[in-house]
C-alpha positions in Angstrom: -12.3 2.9 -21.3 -11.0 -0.2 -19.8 -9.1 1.3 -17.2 -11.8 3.8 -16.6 -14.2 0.5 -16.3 -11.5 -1.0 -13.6 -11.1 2.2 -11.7 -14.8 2.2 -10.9 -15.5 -1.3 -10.3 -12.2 -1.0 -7.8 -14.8 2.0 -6.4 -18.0 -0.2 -6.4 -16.0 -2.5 -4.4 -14.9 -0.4 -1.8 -18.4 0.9 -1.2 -20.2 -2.7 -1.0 -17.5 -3.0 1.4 -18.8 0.1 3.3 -21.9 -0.6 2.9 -21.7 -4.2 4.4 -20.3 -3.3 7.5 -22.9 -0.4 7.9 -25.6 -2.5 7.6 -23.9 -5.2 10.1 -23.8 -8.2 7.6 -19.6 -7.4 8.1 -19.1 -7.2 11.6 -16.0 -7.2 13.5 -15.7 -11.2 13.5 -16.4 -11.5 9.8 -13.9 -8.5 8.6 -11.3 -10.3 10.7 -11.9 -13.1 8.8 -11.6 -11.7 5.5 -8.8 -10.0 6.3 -7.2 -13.4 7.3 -8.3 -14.7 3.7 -6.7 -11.8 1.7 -3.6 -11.2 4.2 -2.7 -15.0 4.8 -4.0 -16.7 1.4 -5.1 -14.7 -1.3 -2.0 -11.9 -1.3 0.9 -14.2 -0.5 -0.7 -16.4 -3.8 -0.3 -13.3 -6.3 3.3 -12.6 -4.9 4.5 -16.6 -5.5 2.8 -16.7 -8.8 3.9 -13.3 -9.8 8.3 -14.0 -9.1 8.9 -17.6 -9.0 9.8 -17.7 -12.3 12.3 -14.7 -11.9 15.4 -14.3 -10.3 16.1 -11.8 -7.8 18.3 -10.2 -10.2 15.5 -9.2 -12.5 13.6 -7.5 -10.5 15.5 -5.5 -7.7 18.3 -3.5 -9.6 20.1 -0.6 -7.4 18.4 2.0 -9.6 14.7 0.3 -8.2 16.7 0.3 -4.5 17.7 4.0 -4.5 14.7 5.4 -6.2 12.2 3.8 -3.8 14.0 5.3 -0.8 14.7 8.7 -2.2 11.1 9.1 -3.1 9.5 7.6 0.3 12.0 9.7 2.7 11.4 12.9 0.4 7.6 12.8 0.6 8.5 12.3 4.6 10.6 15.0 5.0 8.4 16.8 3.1 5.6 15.9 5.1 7.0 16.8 8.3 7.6 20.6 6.9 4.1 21.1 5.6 2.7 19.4 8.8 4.8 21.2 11.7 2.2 23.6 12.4 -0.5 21.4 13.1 -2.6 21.8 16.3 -1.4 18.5 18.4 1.2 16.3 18.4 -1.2 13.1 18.1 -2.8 15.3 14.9 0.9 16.5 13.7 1.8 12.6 13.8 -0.9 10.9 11.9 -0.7 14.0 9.1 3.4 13.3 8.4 2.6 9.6 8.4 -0.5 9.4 6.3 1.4 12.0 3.5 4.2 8.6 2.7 2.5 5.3 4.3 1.8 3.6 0.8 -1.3 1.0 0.5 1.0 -1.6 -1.0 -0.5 -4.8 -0.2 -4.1 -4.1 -0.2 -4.6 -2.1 -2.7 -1.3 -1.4 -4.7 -0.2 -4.9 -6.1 -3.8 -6.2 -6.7 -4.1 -3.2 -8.5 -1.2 -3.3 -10.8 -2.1 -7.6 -11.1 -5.2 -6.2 -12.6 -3.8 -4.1 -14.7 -0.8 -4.9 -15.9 0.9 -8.0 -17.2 3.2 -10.1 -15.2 6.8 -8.6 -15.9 5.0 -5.3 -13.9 3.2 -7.4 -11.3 6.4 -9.3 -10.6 8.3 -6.0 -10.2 5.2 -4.1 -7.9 5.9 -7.4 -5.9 9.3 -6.3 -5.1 8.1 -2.6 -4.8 5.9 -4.0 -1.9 9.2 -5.6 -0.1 11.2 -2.9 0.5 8.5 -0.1 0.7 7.3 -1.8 3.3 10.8 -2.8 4.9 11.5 0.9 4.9 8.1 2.8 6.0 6.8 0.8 9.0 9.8 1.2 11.5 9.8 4.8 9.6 6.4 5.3 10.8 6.4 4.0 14.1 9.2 5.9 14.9 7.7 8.8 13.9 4.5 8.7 16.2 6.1 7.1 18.8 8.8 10.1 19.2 6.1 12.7 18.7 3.7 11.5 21.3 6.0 9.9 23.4 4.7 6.7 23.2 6.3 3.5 24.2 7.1 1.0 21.1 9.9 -1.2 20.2 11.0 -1.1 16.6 12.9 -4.1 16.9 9.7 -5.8 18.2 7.9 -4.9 14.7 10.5 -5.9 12.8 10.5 -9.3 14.3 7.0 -9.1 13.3 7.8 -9.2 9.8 10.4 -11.9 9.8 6.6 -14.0 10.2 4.8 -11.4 7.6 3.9 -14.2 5.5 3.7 -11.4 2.4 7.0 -10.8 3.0 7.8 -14.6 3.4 6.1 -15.4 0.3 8.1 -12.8 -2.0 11.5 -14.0 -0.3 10.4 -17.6 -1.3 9.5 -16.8 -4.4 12.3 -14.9 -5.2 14.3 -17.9 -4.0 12.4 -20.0 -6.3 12.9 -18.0 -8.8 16.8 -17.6 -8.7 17.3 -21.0 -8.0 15.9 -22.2 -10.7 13.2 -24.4 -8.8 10.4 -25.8 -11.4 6.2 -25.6 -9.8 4.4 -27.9 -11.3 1.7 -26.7 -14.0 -1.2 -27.8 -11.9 0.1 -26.2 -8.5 0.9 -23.1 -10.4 -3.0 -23.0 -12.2 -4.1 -23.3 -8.3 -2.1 -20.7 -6.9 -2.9 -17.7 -9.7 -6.9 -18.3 -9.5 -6.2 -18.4 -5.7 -4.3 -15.0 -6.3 -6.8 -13.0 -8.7 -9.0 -13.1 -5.7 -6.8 -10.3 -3.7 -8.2 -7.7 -5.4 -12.2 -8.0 -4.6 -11.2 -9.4 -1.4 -8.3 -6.6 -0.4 -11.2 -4.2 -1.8 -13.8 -5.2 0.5 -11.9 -5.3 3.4 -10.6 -1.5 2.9 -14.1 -0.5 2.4 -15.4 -2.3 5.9 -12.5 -0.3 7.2 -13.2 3.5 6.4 -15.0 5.3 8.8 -15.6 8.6 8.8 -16.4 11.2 11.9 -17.5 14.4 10.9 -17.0 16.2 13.8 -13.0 15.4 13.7 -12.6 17.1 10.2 -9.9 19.1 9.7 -10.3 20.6 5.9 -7.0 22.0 5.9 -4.9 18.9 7.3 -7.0 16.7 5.6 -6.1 18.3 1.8 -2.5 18.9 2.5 -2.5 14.8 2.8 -4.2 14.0 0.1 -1.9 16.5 -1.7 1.0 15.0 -0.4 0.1 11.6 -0.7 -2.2 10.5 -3.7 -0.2 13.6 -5.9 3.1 14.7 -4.8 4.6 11.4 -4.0 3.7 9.8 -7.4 5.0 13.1 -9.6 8.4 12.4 -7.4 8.3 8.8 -8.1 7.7 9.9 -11.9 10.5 12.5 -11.8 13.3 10.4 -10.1 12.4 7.2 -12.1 12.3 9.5 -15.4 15.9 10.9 -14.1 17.2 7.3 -13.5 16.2 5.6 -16.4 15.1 2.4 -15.3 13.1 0.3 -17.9 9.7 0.6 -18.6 8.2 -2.3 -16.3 10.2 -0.6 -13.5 9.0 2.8 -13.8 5.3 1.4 -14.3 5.3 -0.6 -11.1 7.2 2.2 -8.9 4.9 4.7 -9.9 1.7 3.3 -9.6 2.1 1.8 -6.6 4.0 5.0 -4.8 0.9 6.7 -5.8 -1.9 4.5 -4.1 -3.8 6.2 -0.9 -2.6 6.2 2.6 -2.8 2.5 4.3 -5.6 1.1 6.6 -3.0 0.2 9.0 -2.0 3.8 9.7 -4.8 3.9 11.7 -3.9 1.3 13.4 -0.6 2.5 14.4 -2.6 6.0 15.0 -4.8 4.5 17.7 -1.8 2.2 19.4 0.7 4.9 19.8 -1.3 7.8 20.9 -2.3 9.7 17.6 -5.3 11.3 16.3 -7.2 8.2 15.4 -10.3 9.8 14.3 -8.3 12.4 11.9 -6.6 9.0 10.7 -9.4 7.7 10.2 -10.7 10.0 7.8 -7.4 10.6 5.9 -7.6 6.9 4.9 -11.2 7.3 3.7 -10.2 10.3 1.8 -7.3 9.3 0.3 -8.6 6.0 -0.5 -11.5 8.0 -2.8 -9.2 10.8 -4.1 -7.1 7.8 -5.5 -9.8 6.5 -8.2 -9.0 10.0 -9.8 -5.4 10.0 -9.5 -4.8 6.6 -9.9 -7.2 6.9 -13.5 -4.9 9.8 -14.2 -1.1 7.6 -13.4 -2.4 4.1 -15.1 -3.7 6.1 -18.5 -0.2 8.3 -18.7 1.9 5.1 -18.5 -0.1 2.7 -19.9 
């Protein structure tokens, strides 16, 4: 009952969210600024707090490294099979992209932080890093080549040498492994400062789904969510199962391969020439098919 009880607040959330931007009290000005909050404070608090007592060598093992990648560039290739019919390019692009771009930071780590206890939390961290690392060039690549858009990879990446998520795990880690004592008080601060992703993540996602009913495309649309919010996590289960990784490990890898397609797909939808209002509506979709599947992937390995 308690996860059931977590799973619907996290849905009560992301519908105030909606709601609030419907009704105008979150316009464009005051989403950006809660994003800000949740991107630039409240997220890079609950990575610190969740590794800087942990060495690197805890938490990223080459079993965690080679299952992450097999599963993400699976579910791609994967993706771009099931997709290759599709109508457009700009439609064909979004579909592959949406079926393996993970909601990691937004929804995914607050999530497990919620859920879990902190050996999990510390490993979903990690999870975020290199899922993360690995997808974004993966998916601007992708749209850019199919809609022959101009964008420079190595631009992006220099983008996320300033991600200050990424930033923020790397110092912790460093922390962490060196062996670096916080201070009680500074430590208290930082994990109140943290359990406010979640709401705050939440509410942000919700100001951000939009749907246009004109643009739906049943058949595109369900062969996403398939893909994304139920293939990818029964893969993630299956290789993690087959490598044999310890428990905290296979928690935190499959729960948060098996959260909905990111907000920021659209994003990359709308600036590289994809379908942004079929993106759109994958995100919102996803987003609410993943209080089911995520019920269903928290109660099996809880």
């Amino acid at each position: 009952m308690e996860v059931v009880g977590r799973l619907l607040a996290l849905l009560v959330v992301l519908l105030v969210g909606a709601g609030l931007r419907t009704s105008g009290i979150l316009d464009q000005r005051r989403t950006e600024l809660l994003n800000a909050v949740a991107y630039y404070v409240a997220l890079p608090a609950l990575i610190f707090v969740s590794t800087y007592n942990r060495s690197i060598g805890e938490l990223l093992s080459p079993a965690l490294l080679a299952g992450l990648l097999v599963v993400l560039f699976t579910t791609a290739g994967l993706a771009a099979l099931v997709h290759r019919n599709r109508d457009s390019r700009a439609r064909r692009s979004v579909a592959i992209v949406q079926s393996y771009h993970s909601n990691l930071g937004y929804l995914g780590l607050p999530l497990v932080a919620a859920t879990f206890d902190a050996s999990v939390t510390a490993i979903a961290s990690v999870v975020l890093g290199v899922v993360t690392l690995t997808q974004l060039p993966l998916t601007i690549l992708v749209l850019s080549t199919l809609n022959g858009a101009d964008a420079s990879i190595a631009r992006e990446l220099r983008g996320l040498a300033t991600n200050p998520i990424l930033a923020t795990l790397i110092a912790g880690l460093a922390v962490g492994s060196l062996g670096i004592s916080i201070p009680s008080p500074a430590a208290t601060g930082l994990d109140a400062i943290g359990s406010l992703a979640l709401p705050v993540a939440l509410l942000c996602v919700g100001a951000s789904l939009q749907v246009d009913v004109p643009s739906i495309d049943v058949g595109a649309t369900a062969a996403v969510v398939a893909l994304k919010v139920c293939l990818m996590p029964a893969l993630a289960w299956a290789v993690f199962s087959t490598l044999a990784v310890d428990p905290a490990t296979f928690t935190a890898s499959v729960v948060m391969l098996g959260t909905p397609t990111a907000v920021s797909t659209f994003v990359f939808a709308n600036e590289l020439g994809g379908d942004r209002e079929f993106a759109s509506l994958n995100v919102f979709v996803t987003t609410l098919a993943s209080v089911a599947t995520l019920f269903v992937l928290i109660t099996l390995v809880g």
